[in-house]
Backbone as XML, in Angstrom:
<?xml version="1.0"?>
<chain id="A" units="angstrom">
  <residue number="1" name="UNK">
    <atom name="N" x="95.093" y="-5.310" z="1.432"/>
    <atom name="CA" x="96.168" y="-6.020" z="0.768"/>
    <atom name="C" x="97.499" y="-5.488" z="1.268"/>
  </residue>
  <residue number="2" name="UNK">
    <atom name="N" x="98.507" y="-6.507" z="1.079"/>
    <atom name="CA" x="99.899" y="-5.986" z="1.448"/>
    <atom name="C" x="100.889" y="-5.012" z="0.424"/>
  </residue>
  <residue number="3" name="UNK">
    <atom name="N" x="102.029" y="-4.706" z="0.979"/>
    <atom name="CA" x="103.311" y="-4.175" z="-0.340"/>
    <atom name="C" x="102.817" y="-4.822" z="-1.391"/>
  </residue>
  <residue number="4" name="UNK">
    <atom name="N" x="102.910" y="-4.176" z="-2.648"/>
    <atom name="CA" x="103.040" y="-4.620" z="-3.583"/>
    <atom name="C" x="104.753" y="-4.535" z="-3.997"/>
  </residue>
  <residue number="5" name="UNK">
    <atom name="N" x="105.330" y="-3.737" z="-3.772"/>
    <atom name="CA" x="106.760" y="-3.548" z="-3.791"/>
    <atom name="C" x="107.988" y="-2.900" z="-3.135"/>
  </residue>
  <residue number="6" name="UNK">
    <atom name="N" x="108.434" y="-3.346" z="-2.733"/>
    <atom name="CA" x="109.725" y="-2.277" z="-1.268"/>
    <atom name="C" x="110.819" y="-2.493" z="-2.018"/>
  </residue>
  <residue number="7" name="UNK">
    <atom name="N" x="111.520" y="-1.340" z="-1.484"/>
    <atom name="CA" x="113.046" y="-1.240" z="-1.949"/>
    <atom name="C" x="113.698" y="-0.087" z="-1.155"/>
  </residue>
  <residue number="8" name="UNK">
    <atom name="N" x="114.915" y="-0.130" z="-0.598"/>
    <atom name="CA" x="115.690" y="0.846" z="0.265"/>
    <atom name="C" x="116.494" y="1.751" z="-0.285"/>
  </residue>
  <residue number="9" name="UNK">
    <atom name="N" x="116.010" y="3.002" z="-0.531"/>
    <atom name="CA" x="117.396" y="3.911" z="-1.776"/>
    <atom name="C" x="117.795" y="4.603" z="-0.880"/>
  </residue>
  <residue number="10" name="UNK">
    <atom name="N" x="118.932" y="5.090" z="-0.473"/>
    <atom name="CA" x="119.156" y="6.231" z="0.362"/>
    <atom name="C" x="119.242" y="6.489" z="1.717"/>
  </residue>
  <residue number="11" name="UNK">
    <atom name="N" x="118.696" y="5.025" z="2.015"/>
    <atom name="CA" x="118.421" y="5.505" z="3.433"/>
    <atom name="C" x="116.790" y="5.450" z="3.566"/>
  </residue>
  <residue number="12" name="UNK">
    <atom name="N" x="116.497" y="5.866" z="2.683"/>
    <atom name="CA" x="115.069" y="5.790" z="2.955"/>
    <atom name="C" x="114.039" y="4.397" z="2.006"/>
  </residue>
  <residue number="13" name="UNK">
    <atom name="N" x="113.057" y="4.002" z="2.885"/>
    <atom name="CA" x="111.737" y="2.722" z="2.382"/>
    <atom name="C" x="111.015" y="3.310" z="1.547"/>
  </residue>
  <residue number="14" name="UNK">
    <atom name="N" x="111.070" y="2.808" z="-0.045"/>
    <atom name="CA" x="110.161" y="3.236" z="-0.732"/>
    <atom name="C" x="109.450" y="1.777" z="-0.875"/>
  </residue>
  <residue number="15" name="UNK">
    <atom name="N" x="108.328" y="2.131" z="-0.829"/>
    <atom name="CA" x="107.240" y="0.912" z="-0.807"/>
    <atom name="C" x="105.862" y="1.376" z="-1.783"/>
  </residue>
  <residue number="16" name="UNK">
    <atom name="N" x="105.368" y="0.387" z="-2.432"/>
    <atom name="CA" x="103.989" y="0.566" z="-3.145"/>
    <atom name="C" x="103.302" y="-0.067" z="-2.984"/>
  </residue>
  <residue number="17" name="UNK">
    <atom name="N" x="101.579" y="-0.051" z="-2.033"/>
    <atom name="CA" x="101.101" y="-0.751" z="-1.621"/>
    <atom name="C" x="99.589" y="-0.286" z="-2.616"/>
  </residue>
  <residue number="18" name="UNK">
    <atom name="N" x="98.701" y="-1.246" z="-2.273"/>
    <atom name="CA" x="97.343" y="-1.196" z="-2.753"/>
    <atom name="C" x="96.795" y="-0.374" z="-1.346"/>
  </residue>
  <residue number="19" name="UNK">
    <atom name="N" x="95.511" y="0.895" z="-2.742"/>
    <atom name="CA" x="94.936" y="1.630" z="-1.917"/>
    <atom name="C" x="93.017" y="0.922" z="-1.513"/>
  </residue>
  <residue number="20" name="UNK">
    <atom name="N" x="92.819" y="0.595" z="-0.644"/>
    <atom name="CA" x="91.954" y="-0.156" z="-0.630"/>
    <atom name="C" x="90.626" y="0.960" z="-0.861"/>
  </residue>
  <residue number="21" name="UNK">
    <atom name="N" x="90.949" y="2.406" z="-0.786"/>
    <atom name="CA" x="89.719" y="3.324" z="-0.678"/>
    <atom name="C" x="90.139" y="4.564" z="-1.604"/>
  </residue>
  <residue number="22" name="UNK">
    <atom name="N" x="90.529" y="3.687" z="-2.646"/>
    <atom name="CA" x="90.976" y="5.070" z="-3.637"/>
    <atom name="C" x="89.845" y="5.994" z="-4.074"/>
  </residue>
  <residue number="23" name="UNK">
    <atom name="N" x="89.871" y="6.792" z="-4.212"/>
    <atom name="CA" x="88.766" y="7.660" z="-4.758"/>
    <atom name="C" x="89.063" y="8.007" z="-5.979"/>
  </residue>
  <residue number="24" name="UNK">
    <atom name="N" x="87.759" y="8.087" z="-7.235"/>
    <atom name="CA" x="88.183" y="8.237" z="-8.694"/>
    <atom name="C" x="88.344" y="9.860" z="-8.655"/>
  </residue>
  <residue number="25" name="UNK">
    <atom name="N" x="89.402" y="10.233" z="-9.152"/>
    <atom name="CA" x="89.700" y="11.496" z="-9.174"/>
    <atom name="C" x="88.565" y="12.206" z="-10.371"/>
  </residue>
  <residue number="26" name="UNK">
    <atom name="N" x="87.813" y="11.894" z="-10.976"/>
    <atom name="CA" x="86.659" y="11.992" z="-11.558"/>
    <atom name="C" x="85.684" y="12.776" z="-10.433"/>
  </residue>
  <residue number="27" name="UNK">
    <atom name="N" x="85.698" y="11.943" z="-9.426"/>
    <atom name="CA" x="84.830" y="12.719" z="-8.801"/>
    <atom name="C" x="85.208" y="13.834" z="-7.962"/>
  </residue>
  <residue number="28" name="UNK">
    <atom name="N" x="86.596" y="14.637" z="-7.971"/>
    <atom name="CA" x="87.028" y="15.181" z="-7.291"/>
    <atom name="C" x="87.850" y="16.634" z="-8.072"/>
  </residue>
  <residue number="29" name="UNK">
    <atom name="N" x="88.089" y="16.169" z="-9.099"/>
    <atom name="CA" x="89.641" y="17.026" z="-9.620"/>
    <atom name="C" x="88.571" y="17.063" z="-11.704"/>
  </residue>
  <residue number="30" name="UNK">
    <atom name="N" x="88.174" y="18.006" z="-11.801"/>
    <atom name="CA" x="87.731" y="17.988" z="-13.386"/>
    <atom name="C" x="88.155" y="18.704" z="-13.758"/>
  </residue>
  <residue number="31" name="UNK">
    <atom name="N" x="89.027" y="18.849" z="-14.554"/>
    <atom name="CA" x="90.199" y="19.717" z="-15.238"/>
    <atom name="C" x="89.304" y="19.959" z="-16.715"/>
  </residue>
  <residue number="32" name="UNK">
    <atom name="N" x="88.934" y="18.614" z="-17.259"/>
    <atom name="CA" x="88.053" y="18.535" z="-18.597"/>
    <atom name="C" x="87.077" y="17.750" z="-18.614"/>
  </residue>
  <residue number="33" name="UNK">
    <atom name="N" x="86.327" y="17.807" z="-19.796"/>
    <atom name="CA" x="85.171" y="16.200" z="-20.217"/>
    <atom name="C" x="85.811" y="15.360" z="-21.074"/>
  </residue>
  <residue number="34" name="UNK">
    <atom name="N" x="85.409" y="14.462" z="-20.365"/>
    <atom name="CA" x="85.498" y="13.159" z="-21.580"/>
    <atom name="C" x="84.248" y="13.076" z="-22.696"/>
  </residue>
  <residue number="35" name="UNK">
    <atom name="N" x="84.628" y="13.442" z="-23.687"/>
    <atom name="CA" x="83.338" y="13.533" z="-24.426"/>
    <atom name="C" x="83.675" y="12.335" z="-26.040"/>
  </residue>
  <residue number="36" name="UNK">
    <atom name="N" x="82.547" y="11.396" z="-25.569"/>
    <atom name="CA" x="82.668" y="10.214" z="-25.757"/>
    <atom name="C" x="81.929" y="9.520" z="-26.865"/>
  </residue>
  <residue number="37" name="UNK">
    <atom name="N" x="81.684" y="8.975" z="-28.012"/>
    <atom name="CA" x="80.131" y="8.055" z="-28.866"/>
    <atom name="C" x="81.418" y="6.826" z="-28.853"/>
  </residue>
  <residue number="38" name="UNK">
    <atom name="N" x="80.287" y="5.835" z="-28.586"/>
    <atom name="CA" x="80.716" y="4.519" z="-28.929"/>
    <atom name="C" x="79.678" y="3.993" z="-29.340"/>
  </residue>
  <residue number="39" name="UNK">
    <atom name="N" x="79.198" y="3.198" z="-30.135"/>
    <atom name="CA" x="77.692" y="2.533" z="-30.662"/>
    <atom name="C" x="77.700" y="1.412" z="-29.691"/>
  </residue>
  <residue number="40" name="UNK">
    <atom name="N" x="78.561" y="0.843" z="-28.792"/>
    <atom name="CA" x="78.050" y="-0.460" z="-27.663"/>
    <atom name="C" x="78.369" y="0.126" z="-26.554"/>
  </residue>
  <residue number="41" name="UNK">
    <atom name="N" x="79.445" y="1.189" z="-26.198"/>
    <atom name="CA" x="79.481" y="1.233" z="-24.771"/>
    <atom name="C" x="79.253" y="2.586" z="-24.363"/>
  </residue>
  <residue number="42" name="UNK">
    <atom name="N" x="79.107" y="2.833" z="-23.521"/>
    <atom name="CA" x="78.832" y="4.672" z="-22.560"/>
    <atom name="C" x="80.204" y="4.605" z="-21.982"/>
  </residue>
  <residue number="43" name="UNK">
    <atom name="N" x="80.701" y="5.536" z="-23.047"/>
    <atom name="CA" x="81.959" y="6.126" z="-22.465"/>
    <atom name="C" x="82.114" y="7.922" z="-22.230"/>
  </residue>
  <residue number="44" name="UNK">
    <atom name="N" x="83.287" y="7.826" z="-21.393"/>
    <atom name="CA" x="83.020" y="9.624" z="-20.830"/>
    <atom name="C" x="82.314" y="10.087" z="-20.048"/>
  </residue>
  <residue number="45" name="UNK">
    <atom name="N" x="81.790" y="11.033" z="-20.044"/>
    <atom name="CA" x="80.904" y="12.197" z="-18.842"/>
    <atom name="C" x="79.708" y="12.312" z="-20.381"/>
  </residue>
  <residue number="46" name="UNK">
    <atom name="N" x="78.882" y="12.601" z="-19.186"/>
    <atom name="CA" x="77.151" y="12.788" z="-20.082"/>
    <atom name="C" x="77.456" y="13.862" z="-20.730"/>
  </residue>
  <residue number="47" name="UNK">
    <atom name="N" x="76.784" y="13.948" z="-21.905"/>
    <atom name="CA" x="76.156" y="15.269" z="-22.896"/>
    <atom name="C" x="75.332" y="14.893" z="-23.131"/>
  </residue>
  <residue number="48" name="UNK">
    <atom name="N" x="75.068" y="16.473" z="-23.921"/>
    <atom name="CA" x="74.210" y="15.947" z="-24.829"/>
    <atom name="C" x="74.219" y="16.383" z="-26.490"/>
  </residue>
  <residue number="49" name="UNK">
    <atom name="N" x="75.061" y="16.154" z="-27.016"/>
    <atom name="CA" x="75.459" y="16.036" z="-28.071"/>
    <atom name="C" x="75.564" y="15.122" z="-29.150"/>
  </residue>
  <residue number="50" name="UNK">
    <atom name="N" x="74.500" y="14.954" z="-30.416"/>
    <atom name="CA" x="74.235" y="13.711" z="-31.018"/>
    <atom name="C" x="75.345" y="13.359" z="-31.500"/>
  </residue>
  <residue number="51" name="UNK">
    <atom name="N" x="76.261" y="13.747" z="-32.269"/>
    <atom name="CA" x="76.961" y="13.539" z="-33.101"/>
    <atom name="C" x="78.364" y="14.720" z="-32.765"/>
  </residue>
  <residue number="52" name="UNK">
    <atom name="N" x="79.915" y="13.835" z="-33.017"/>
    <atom name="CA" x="80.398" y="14.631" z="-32.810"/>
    <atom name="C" x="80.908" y="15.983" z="-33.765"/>
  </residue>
  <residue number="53" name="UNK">
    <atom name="N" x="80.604" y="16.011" z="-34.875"/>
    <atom name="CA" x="79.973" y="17.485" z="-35.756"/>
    <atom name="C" x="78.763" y="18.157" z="-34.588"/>
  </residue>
  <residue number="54" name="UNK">
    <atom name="N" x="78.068" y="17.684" z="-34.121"/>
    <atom name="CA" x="77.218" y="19.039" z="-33.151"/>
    <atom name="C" x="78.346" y="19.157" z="-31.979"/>
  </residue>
  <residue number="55" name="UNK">
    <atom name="N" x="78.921" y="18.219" z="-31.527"/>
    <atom name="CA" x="79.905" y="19.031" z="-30.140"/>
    <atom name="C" x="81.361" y="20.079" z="-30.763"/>
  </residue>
  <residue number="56" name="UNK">
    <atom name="N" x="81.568" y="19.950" z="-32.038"/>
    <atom name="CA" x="82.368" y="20.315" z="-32.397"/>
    <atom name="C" x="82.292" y="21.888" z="-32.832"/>
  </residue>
  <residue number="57" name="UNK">
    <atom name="N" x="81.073" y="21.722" z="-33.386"/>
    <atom name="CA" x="79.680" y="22.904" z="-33.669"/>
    <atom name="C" x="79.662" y="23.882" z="-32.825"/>
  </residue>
  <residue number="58" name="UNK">
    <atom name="N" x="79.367" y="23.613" z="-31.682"/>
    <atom name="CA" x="78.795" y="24.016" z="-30.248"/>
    <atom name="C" x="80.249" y="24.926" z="-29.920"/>
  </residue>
  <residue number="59" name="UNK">
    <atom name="N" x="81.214" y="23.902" z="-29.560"/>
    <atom name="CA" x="82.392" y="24.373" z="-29.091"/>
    <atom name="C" x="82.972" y="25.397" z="-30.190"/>
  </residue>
  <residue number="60" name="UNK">
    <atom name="N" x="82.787" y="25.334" z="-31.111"/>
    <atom name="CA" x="82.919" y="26.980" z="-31.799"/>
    <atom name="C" x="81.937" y="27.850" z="-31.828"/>
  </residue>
  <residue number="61" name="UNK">
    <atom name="N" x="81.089" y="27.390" z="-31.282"/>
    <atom name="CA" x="80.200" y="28.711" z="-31.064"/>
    <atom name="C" x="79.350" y="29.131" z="-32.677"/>
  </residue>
  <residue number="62" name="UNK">
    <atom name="N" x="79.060" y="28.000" z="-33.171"/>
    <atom name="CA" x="78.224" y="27.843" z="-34.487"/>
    <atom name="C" x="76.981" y="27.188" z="-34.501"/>
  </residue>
  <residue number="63" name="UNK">
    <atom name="N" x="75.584" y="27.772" z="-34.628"/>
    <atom name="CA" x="74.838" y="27.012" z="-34.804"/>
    <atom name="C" x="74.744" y="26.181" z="-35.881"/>
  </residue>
  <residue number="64" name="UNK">
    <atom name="N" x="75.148" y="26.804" z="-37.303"/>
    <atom name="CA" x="75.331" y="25.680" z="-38.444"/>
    <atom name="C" x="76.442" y="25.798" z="-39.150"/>
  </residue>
  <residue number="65" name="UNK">
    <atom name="N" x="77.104" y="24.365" z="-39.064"/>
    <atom name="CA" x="78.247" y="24.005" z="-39.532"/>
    <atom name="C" x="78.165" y="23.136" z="-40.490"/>
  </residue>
  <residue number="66" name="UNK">
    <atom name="N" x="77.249" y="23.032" z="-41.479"/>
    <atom name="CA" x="76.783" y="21.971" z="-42.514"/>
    <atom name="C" x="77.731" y="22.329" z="-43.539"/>
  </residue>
  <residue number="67" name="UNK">
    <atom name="N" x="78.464" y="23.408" z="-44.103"/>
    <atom name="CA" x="79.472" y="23.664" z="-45.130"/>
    <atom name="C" x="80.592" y="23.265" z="-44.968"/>
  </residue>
  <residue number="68" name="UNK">
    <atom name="N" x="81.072" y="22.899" z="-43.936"/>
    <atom name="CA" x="82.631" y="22.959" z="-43.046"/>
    <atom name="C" x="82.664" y="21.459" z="-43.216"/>
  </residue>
  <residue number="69" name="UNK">
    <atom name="N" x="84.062" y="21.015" z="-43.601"/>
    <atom name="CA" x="84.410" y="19.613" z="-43.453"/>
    <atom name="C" x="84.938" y="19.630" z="-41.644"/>
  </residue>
  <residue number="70" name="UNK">
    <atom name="N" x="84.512" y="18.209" z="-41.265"/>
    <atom name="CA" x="85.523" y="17.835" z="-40.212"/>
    <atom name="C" x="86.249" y="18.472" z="-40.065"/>
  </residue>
  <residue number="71" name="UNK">
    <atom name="N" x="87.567" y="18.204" z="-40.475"/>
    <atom name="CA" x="89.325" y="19.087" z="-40.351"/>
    <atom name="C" x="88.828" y="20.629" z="-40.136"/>
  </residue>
  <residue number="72" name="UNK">
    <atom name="N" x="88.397" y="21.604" z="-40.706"/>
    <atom name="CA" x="88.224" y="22.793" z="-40.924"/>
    <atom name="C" x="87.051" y="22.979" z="-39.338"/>
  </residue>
  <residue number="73" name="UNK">
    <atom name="N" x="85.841" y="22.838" z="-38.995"/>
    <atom name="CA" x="85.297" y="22.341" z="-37.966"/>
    <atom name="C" x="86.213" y="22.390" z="-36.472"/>
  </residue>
  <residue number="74" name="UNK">
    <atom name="N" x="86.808" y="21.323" z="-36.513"/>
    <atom name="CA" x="87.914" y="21.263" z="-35.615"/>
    <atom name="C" x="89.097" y="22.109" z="-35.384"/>
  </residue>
  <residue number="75" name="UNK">
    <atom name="N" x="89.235" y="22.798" z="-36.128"/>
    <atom name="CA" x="90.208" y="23.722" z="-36.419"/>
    <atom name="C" x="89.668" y="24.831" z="-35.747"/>
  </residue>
  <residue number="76" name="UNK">
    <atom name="N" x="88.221" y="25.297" z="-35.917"/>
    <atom name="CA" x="87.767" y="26.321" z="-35.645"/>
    <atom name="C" x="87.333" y="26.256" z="-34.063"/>
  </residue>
  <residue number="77" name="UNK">
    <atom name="N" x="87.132" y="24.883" z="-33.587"/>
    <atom name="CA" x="86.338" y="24.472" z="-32.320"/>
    <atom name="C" x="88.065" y="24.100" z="-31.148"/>
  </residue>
  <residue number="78" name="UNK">
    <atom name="N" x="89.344" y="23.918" z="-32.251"/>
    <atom name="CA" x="90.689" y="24.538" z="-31.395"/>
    <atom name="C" x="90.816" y="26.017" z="-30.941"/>
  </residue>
  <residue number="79" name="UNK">
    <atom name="N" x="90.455" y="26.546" z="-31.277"/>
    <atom name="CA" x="90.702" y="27.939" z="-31.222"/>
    <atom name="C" x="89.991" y="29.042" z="-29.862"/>
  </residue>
  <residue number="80" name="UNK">
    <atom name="N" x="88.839" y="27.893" z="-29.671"/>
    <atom name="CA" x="88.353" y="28.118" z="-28.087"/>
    <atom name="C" x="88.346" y="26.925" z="-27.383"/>
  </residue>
  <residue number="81" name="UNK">
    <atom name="N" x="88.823" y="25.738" z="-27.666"/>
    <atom name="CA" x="88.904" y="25.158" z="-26.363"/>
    <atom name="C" x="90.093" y="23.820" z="-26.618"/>
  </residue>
  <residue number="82" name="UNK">
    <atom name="N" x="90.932" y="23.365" z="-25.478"/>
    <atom name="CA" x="91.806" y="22.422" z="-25.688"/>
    <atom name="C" x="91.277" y="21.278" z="-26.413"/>
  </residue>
  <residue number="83" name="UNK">
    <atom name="N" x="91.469" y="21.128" z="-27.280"/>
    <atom name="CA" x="91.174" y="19.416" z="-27.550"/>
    <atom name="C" x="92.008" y="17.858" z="-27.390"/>
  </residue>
  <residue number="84" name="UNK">
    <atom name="N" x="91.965" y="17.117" z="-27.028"/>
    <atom name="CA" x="92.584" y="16.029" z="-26.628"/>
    <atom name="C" x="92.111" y="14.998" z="-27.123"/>
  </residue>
  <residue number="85" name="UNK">
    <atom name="N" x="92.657" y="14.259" z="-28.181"/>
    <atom name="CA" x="91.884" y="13.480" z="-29.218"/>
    <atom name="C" x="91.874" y="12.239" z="-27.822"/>
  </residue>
  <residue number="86" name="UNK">
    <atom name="N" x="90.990" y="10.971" z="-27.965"/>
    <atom name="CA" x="90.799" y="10.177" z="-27.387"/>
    <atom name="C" x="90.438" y="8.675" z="-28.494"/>
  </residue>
  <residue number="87" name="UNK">
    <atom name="N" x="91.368" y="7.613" z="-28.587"/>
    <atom name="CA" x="91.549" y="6.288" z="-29.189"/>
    <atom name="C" x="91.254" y="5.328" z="-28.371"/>
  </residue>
  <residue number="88" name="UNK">
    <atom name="N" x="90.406" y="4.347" z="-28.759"/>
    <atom name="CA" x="90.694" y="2.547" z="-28.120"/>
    <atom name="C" x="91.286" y="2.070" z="-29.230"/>
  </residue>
</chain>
């Protein structure tokens, strides 16, 4: 495909074209997981984690977290690892 957009600032051609062989930086650059439940679609990178109370579990380093609400859970599973909430 051609430019998608040109423009001259400075002296210099800034142009934005389509990359016909982009590579998903997924497969290259993993900084984190996408750790994902949707009941219709497979979203994220594989686990294996039923429910997200067991990944939350895990990531604090708890085998049982059955007393702990959510909020409190998460709180504890911040404390060793970044979390990055994820919305559709």
């Amino acid at each position: 495909m051609g430019t998608v957009y040109e423009e001259r600032l400075r002296g210099h051609t800034i142009r934005i074209v389509y990359d016909d062989h982009a590579d998903s930086p997924r497969d290259w650059c993993n900084l984190g997981a996408l750790t994902c439940w949707h009941s219709r679609y497979r979203l994220g990178d594989c686990h294996d984690h039923e429910t997200p109370r067991d990944f939350l579990a895990a990531l604090a380093g708890m085998d049982d977290a059955g007393d702990l609400s959510m909020d409190r859970l998460l709180a504890r599973a911040e404390r060793k690892a970044v979390i990055l909430r994820l919305s559709l």
